[in-house]
C-alpha positions in Angstrom: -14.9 54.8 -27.0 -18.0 55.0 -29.4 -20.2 55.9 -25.4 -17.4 58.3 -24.7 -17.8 60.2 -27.6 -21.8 60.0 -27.6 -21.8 61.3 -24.2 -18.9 64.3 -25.4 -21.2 65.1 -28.3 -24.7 65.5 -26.4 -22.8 68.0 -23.6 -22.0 70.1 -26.7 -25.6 69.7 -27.9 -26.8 71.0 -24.2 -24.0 73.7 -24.5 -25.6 74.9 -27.6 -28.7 74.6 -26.1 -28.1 76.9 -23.2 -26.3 79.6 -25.7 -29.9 79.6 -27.4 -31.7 79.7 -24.4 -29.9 82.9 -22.8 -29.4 84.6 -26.1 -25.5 84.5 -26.3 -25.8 82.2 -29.6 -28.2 85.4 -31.2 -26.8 88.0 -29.9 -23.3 87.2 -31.4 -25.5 86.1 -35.0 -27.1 89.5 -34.6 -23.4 91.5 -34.4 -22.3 89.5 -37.1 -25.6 90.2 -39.6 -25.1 93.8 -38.9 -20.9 93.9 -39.6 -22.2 91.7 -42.9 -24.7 94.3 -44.4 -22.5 97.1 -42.9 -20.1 95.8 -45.8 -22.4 95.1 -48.3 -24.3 98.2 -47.9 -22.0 100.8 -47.3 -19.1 99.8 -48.9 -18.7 101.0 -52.6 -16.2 99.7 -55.5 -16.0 100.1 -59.1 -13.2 97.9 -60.7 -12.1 98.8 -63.7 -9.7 97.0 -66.1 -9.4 94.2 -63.4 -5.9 94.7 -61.2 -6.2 98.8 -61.1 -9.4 100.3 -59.9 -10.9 103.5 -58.4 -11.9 102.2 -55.1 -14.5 104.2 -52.8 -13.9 102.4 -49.3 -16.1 104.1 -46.6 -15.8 107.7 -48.3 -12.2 107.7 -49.3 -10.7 107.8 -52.9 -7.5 105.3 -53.7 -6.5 105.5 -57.6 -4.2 103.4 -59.7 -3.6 101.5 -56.6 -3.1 97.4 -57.7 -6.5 96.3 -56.7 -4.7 92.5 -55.0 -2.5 94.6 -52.5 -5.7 97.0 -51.4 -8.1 94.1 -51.0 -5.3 91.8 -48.8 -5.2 95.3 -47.0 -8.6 96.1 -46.3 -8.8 92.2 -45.3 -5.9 93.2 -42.9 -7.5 96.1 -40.8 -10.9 93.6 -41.0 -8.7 90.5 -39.6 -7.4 93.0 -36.5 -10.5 94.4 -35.4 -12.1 91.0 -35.6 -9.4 89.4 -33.9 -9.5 91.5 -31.3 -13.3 93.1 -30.7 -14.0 89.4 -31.6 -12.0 88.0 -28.7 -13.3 90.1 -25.6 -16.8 89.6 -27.2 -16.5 86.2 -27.2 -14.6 85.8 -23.8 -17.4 87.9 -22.2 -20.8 86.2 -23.5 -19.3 82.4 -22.8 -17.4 83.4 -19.4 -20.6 82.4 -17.9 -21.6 79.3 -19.6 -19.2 77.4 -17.2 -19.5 78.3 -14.3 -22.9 78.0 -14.6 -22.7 73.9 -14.1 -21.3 74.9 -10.5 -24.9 76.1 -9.9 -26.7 74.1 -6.9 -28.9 72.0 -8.0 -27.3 71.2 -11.1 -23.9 70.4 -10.5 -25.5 67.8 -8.0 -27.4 66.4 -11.0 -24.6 66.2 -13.4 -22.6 64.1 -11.3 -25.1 61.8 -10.5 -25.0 60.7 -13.8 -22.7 58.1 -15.6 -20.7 59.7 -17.0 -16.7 60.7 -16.6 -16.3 64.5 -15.0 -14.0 65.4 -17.3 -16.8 64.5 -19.8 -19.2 66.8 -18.0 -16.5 69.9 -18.3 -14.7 68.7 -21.7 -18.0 68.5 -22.8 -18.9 72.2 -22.3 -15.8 73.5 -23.2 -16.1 72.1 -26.9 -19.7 73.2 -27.1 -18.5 76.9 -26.4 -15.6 77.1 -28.7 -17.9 75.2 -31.2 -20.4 78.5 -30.5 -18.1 81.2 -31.1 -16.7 79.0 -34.3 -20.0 79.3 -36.0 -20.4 82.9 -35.5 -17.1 83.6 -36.7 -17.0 81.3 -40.2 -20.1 82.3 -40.9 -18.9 86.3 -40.4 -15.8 86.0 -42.0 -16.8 84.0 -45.0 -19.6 86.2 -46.3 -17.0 89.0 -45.6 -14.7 87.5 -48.1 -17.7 86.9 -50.6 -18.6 90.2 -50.4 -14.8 91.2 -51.3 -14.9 88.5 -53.8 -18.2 89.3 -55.7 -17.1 92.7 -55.9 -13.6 93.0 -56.5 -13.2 89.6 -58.6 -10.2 89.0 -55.8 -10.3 86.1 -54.1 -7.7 85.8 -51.3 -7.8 82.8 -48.7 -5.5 84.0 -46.3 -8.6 86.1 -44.8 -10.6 82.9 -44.4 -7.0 81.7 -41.9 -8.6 84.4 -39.4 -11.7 82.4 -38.5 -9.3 79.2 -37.3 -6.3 81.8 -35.7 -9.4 83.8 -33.6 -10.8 80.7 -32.6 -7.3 78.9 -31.6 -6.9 81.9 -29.3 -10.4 81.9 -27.7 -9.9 78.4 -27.0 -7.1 79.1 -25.6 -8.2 81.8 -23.3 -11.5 79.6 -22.4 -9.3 77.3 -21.0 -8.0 79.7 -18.7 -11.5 80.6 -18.3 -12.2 77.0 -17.2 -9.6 76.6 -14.5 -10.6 79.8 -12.5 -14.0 78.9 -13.0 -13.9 75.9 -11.3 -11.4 77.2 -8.6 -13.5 80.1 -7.9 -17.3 78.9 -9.2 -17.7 82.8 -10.6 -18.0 84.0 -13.4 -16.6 87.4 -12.5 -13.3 86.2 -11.2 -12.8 84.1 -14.8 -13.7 86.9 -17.4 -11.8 89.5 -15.1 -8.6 87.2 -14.8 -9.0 86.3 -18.6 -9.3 90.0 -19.6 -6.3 91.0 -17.7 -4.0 88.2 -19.0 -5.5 89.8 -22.6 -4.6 93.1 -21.6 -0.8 92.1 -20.2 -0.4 90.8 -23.5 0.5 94.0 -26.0 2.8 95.2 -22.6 4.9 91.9 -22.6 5.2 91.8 -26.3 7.4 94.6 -26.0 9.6 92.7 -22.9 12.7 93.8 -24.4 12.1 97.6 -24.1 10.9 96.9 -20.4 14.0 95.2 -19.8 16.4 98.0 -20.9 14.0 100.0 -18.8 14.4 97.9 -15.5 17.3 98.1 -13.0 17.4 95.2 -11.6 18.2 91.3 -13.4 15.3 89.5 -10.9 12.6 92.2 -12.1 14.1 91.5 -15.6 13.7 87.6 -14.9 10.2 88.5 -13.9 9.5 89.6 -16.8 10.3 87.1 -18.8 8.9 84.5 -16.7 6.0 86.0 -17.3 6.3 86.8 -21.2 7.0 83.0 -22.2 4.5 81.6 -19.1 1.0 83.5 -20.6 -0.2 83.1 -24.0 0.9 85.7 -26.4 -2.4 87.0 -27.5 -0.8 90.5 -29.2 1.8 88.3 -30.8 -0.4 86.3 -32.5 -3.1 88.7 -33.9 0.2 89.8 -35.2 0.9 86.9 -37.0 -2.6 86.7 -38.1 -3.0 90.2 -39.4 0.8 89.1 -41.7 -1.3 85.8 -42.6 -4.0 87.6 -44.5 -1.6 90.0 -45.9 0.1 87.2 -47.6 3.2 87.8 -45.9 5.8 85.2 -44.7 5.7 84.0 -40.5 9.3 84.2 -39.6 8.4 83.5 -35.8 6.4 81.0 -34.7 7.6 80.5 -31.3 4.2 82.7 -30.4 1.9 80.7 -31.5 3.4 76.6 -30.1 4.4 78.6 -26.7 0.8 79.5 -26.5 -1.0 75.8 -27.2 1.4 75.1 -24.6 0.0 77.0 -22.5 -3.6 76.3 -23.7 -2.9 72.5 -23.2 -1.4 72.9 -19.4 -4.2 75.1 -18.2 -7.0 73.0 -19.9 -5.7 69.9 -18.5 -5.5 71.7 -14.8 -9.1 72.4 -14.9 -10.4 69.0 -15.8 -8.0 67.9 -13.6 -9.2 70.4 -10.3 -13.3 69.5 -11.7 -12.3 65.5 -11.0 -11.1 66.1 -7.6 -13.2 68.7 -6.0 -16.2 67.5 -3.5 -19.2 68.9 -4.5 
């Protein structure tokens, strides 16, 4: 157990490695500098006697507003473009971290070695969720010291976005992980990842497509297809009522997508240990 794990843990090392190596690592630490000072820089707000405040957000004027409510909102609109800017970024840059162990030369190399395939593709996979963690906690939490420091408010729920944005890229890299090693591109894995992203928001509304539809087989389709994908919309839904402190009536979107997460993930490593290479 103790080897397994030793072996796990020095994959994630090389997986970090390579992020450094082509840049990915830096290039998302760069984005998130320049959201952090865009914040700290632009963003203006005098408090004054502690729950009401004039607020100057980007420009605009909100008065006698309960300063709680507008922070939890602002944290809100923050949690939905990070959710989902964050997502595609991510999916892009470590779409090609995988495949990139199918390379000649290398793959031959990796296999040589003692060590369990799944290892060899677990491994990766861990070091790039563990890639686009670090980049995320360390955006969103000086985010929510900025908000703190200034407003005096300090509400957790934002900091529940880093773990919710990362649960669905991990999610959506293990989709990227079974194409990859069906296909050995890089291409074919961010473009099938991208469209089961972009499905998403159209499914979520599967019962005004269903009212729309004619037949009950292209109805059936559709719902095949809503509770088979992961519910990517649905969830940055839930997230974005998270941070607003609101209750989660529905969590069917969120176990239906692990589901899936877990099936797919377990397909790949499952395809990597019986290919021939």
């Amino acid at each position: 157990m103790a080897n397994n794990f030793a072996v796990t843990a020095a994959l994630v090392r090389d997986t970090f490695r390579e992020a450094l190596a082509r840049k990915i690592f830096w290039g998302f630490l760069g984005c998130s500098t320049a959201l952090i000072l865009f914040f700290l820089f632009i963003m203006k707000i005098d408090v004054v006697e502690g729950a009401v405040a004039t607020m100057s957000i980007f420009g605009k004027d909100t008065r006698t507003m309960d300063l709680t409510r507008l922070v939890r909102e602002v944290h809100g609109g923050i949690a939905a473009f990070l959710y989902t800017a964050g997502l595609f970024l991510a999916v892009f840059a470590s779409a090609g971290l995988i495949p990139t162990i199918f390379e000649p030369g290398r793959i031959e190399l990796l296999l040589s070695k003692p060590v369990a395939r799944h290892h060899i593709l677990l491994g990766r996979y861990l070091g790039n969720v563990l890639v686009i963690a670090a980049n995320m906690f360390y955006l969103v939490l000086a985010i929510w010291i900025i908000f703190g420091v200034k407003t005096g408010v300090w509400t957790y729920q934002f900091l529940y976005s880093t773990a919710i944005t990362v649960f669905v890229f991990a999610i959506l890299l293990a989709l990227v992980l079974l194409v990859a090693v069906l296909s050995e591109s890089a291409v074919v894995a961010t473009m099938v990842t991208f469209g089961v992203m972009l499905v998403s928001p159209i499914l979520a509304q599967r019962h005004v497509i269903e009212r729309l539809l004619s037949s009950e087989w292209s109805r059936d389709t559709v719902r095949y297809f809503y509770f088979a994908l992961p519910k990517v919309f649905e969830i940055g839904r839930i997230c974005r009522e998270i941070v607003l402190g609101r209750p989660v009536t529905d969590w069917m979107p969120v176990w239906s997508s692990a589901l899936f997460g877990v099936v797919i993930l377990s397909a790949g490593l499952y395809s990597f240990s019986r290919r021939n290479y």
